[in-house]
Structures are given as structure tokens and as C-alpha cells.
C-alpha positions, -999 to +999 in steps of 0.1 A: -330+754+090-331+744+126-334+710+140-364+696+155-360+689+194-370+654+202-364+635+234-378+596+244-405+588+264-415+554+278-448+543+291-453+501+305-429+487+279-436+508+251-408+534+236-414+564+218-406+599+216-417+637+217-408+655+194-419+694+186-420+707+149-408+742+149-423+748+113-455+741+125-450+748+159-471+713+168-460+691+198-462+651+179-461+622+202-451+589+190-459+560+214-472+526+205-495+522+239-524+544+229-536+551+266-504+560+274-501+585+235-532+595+247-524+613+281-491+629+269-513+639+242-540+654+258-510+668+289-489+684+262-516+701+242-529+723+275-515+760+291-499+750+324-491+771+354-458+759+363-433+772+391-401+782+379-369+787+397-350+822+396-319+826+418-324+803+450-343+773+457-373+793+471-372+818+445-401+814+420-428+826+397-459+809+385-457+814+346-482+801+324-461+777+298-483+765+269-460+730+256-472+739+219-453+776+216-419+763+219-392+739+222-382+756+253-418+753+264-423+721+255-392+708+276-408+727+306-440+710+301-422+679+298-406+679+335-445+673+350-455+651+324-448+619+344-463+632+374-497+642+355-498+616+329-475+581+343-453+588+309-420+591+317-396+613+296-361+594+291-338+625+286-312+603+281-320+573+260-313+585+224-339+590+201-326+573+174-324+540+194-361+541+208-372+546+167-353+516+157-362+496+189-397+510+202-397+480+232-374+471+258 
């Protein structure tokens, strides 16, 4: 059985997390500023056309990347998610800490 990815997320002083349920292959977002749950939400559950980079910095291809298929998906989906949405994704605060302490 494989683990489910999960990675923290902050929006105003609110923690939470992403995390994407391989099982079910469902994106759940757990944030406790609803506006903010909301627009990751909304951001995560949509097909986006998304450059990405091959073998130098102006080598790329629009591929269409829908958050919901995969993890690896998900985590490219979750590089524009503060741009689109004001939610930042904290790659490196662990997880474990924001669901114990879901405020600064």
C-alpha cells in the first residue's frame, strides 16, 4: 500500500495541508480559513495548461495537467497555486507539525 502524498499550505495565519488520496484518486484540502479552502479548492479541482521544462531553460511544452489524476500532477498543479489562488504551498514545513499546530 502506498502512502498518501501530502504537503502544507498556509493562507493569512491559517495552516493546513494538501493532501491527494491515491485510492480515490481525490485532491482533499484542509485549511481552517474557508476563502482561502475555497480557492485551492476550486484551483486544484480544474485541467491546467501548464509549461513544462525539458532540457534547457527555454525548452518547453504546454501539457494539460489535471491536479486530480495524480500525485505527480497534483505537485505540478501545486507550483501555480499561489500565483492563482494567494495560498501558499510550504514544501518544507512538515505536515505533521501544521496538523498539530494549524496557526502560527
Amino acid at each position: 500500500m502506498t502512502e498518501n502524498f501530502s504537503v502544507a499550505i498556509s493562507y493569512g495565519e491559517n495552516l493546513g495541508y494538501v493532501e491527494y488520496d491515491e485510492a480515490a484518486r481525490k485532491v482533499i484540502v484542509v485549511l481552517g480559513d474557508e476563502v482561502g479552502k475555497r480557492k485551492a479548492e476550486e484551483f486544484l479541482a480544474q485541467v491546467h495548461e501548464i509549461g513544462i521544462p525539458h532540457e534547457t531553460l527555454l525548452d518547453f511544452t504546454i501539457e494539460k495537467i489535471n491536479p486530480q489524476a495524480d500525485a505527480e500532477s497534483l505537485k505540478l498543479a501545486l507550483t501555480r497555486l499561489w500565483e492563482n489562488t494567494g495560498v501558499h504551498v510550504d514544501w518544507s514545513r512538515p505536515v505533521d507539525y501544521v496538523k498539530a499546530h494549524p496557526h502560527y
